[in-house]
C-alpha positions in Angstrom: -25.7 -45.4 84.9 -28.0 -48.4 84.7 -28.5 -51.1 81.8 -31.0 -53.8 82.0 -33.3 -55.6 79.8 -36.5 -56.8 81.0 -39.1 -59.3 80.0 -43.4 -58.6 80.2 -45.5 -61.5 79.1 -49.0 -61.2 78.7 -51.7 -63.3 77.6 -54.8 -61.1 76.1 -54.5 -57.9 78.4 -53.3 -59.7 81.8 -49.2 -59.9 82.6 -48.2 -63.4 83.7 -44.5 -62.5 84.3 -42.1 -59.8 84.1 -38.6 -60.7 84.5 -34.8 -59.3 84.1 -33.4 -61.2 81.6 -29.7 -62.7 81.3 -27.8 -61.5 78.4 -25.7 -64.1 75.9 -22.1 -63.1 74.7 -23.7 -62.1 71.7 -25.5 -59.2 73.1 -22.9 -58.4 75.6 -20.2 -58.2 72.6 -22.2 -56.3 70.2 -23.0 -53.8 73.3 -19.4 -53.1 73.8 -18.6 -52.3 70.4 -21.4 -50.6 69.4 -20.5 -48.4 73.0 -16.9 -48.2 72.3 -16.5 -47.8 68.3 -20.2 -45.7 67.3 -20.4 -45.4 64.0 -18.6 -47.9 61.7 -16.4 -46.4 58.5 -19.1 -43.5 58.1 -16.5 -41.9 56.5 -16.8 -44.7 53.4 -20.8 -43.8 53.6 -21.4 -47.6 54.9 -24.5 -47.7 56.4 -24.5 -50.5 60.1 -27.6 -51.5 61.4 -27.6 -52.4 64.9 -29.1 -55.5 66.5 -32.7 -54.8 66.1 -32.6 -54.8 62.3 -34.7 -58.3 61.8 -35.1 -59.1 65.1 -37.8 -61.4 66.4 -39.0 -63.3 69.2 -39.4 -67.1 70.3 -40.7 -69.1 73.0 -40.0 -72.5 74.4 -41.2 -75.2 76.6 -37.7 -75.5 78.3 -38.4 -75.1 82.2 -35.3 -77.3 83.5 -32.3 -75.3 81.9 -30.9 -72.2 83.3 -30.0 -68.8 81.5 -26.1 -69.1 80.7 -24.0 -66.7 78.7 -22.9 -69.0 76.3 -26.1 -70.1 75.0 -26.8 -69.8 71.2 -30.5 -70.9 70.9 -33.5 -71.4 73.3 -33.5 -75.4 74.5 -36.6 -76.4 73.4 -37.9 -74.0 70.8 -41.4 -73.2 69.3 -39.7 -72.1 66.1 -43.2 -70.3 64.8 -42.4 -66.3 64.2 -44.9 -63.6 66.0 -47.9 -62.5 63.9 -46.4 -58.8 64.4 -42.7 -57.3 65.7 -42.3 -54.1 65.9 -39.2 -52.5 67.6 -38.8 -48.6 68.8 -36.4 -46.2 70.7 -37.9 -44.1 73.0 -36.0 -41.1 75.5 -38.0 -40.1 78.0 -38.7 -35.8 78.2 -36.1 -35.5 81.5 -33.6 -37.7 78.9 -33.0 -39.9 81.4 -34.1 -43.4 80.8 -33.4 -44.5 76.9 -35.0 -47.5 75.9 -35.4 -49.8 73.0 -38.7 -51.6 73.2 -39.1 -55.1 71.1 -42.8 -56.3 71.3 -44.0 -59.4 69.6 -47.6 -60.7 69.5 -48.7 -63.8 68.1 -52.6 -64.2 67.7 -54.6 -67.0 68.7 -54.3 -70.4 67.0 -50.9 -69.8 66.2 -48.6 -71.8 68.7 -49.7 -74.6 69.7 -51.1 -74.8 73.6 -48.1 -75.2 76.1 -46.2 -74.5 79.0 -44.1 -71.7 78.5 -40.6 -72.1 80.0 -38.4 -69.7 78.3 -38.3 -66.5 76.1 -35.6 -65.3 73.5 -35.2 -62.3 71.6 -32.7 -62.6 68.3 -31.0 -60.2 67.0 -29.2 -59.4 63.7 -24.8 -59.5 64.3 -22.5 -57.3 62.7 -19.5 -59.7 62.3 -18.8 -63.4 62.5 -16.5 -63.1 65.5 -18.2 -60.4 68.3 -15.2 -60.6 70.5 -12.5 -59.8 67.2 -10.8 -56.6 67.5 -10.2 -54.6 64.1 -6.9 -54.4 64.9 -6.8 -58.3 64.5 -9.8 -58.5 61.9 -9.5 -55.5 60.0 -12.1 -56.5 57.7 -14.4 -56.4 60.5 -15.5 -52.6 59.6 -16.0 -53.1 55.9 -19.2 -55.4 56.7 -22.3 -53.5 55.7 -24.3 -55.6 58.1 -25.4 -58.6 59.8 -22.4 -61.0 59.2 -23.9 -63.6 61.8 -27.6 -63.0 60.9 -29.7 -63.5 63.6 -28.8 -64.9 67.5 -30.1 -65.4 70.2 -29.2 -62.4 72.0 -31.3 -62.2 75.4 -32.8 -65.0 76.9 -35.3 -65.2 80.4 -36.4 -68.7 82.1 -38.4 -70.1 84.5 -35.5 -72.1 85.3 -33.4 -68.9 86.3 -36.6 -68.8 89.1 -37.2 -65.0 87.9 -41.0 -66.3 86.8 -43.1 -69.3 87.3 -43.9 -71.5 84.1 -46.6 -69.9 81.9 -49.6 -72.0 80.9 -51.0 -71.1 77.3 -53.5 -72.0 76.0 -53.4 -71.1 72.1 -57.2 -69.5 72.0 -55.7 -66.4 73.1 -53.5 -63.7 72.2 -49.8 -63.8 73.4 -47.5 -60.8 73.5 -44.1 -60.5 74.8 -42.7 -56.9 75.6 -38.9 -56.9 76.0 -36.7 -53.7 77.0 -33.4 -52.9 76.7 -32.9 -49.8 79.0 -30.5 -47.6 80.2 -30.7 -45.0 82.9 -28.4 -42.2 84.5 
């Protein structure tokens, strides 16, 4: 089994990078006990949302800082959201590649002309400590969602050397495409 997320950027129709991101400890935490736990207290009708629920999309001008686990925001962010987020699951017919697929477009006029350095995705938290285990923090289980809110969950850079700074120039439209995948 594989898991990966990547990164497509494209300005109008044309890709200007596609990259692998690096994951924070906030993705990374919420993956493992989504994986190892499923469904939290179903059996009190709770609903959980996962990490997509709220999600969005930023960009920044950062091209000198590298991707590290630890991170909690982008360095230098464009705090403007996307014009349009969507977010879908998708299996493909042999079932073997499952992907979520986050896209964000932001029409023209809307950020500012740039250089694009880094991309983050956010994503809504279930609890206020990721790495608590119920057995410590049984009150972990009775949160009906997003005790964090949103964080910074996936992050790519140019200073990671996995794309080349992007030049934008605002009269156009920008859309970033990122996948979290897994394949057997």
């Amino acid at each position: 089994m594989k898991i990966r997320g990547k990164f497509v950027v494209k300005i109008d129709d044309e890709i200007v990078a596609e990259a692998y991101n690096r994951w924070t400890r906030h993705f990374v935490g919420e993956l493992t006990l989504t994986l190892t736990t499923g469904c939290f207290r179903a059996d009190y009708g709770r609903t959980s949302y996962g990490i997509s629920r709220n999600s969005t999309v930023r960009v920044g001008t950062d091209t000198t800082t590298p991707t590290s686990l630890y991170m909690t925001d982008l360095v230098s962010k464009i705090d403007t959201a996307p014009n349009s987020m969507s977010v879908g699951c998708v299996k493909t017919s042999d079932y073997s590649r499952y992907y979520t697929q986050y896209i964000a477009i932001w029409q023209p006029y809307v950020l500012p002309s740039t250089t694009i350095g880094e991309i983050g995705v956010y994503g809504t938290l279930l609890d206020e400590t990721v790495f608590t285990s119920p057995a410590v923090n049984p009150s972990y289980f009775y949160k009906n969602y997003a005790g964090q809110g949103l964080k910074l969950i996936a992050r790519v850079s140019s200073a990671d050397g996995v794309f080349s700074p992007i030049n934008y120039s605002n009269d156009s439209i920008l859309r970033v495409e990122y996948y979290f995948e897994i394949r057997w």
